[in-house]
N, C-alpha and C positions, 0 to 999 in steps of 0.2 A: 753548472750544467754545460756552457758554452763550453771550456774548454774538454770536457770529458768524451761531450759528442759535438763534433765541429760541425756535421753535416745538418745539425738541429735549430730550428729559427727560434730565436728567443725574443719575444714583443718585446719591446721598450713599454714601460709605466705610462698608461695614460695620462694626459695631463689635463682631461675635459670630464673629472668623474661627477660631478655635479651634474649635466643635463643628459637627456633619455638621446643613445643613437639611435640617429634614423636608419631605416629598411636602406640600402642600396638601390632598389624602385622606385623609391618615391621620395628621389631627395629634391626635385623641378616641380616647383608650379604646373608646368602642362604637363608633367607623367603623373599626379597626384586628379588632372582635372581629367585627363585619358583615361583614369582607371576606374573613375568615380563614374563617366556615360558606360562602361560597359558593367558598371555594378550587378544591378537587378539579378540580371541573367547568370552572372561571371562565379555570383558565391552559391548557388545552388548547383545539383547532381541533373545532367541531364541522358534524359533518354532518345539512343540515334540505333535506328533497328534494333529494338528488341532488347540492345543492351545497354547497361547504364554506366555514361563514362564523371566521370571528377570533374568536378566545379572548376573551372580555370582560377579562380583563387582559392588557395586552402585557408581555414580560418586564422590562421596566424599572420597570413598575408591582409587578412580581410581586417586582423586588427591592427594591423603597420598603416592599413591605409587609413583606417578610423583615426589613428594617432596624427599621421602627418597633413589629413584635410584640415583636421581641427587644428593641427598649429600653422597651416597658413588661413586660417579664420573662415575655411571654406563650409557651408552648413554639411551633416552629414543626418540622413534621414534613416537609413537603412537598420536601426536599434529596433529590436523586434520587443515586446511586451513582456517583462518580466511576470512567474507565477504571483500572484499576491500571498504574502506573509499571511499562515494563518493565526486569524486574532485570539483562540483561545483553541485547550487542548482538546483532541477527541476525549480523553477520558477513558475508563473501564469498561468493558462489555457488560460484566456484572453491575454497576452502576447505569448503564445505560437500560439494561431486559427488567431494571431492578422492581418500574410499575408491571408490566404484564407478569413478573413472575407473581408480586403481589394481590395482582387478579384473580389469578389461579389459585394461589392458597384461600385465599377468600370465599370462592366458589365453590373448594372443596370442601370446605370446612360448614358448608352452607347444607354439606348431603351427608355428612358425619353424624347426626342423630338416626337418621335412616339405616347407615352403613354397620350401625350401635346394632340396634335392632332386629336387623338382618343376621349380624353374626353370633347374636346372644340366641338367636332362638335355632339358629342351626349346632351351637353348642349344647341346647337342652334335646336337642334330636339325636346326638350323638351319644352311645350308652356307657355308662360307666364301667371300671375295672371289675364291678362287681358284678352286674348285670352279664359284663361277658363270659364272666367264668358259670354266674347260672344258669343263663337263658340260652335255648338254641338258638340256631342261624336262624332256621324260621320265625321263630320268636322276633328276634330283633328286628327282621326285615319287613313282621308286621306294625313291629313298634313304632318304626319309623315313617310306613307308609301313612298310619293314623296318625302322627303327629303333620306331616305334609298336606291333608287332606282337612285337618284341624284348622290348621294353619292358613290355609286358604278362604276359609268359610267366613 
């Protein structure tokens, strides 16, 4: 590559690949202890009239400086609460609705002798193929009145 494009830098092979580079900010005790008092404030978005400007450290920054307090053994508090691992699965909705559905079939099944009932006698209301072909409309419409009024009593 060097000689194809002369105008091109070519790094030389690191010879330190074993440990983590530091940030360029935070390679001094006092710029790791400078940046650590203006923390708090430094990694949050703030609001100045009305509009919201950028945290003076972007989170990549915020984790060079997490990296470099803790390697000069400075404490670092600012670790916010991770969510808690949840300890088992939600599971199926159908396994979850699975008692109330089974309430419901239960409670229907509780009015099913009634429901029998109800529809057997409005089938005996209703007149047969033959009945239609002999009996007039009026006929049938007394048929049925006397059965409803039967049925009542």
């Amino acid at each position: 590559i060097a000689d194809r494009h002369p105008t091109r830098f070519v790094a030389p092979a690191r010879r330190d690949r074993g440990r983590v580079p530091m940030s360029s900010m935070f390679k001094t005790l006092t710029a790791v202890q400078k940046a650590l008092g203006a923390l708090p404030v430094a990694m949050t978005p703030s609001r100045v009239n009305g509009k919201w400007h950028a945290p003076e450290f972007s989170r990549r920054k915020v984790a060079e400086l997490r990296k470099a307090a803790l390697s000069f053994d400075l404490d670092w508090v600012q670790d916010t609460a991770r969510k808690p691992v949840r300890e088992r699965m939600k599971g199926h909705k159908h396994d979850r609705d699975r008692p109330i559905r089974e309430a419901k079939v239960a409670a229907a099944l509780k009015k099913q002798p009634e429901l029998v009932a109800a529809y057997r006698a409005k089938m005996k209301i209703k007149p047969t193929t033959l009945e239609k072909l002999t009996m007039s409309t009026a006929e049938l419409v007394l048929k049925r009145r006397l059965a409803v009024t039967s049925g009542k009593k």
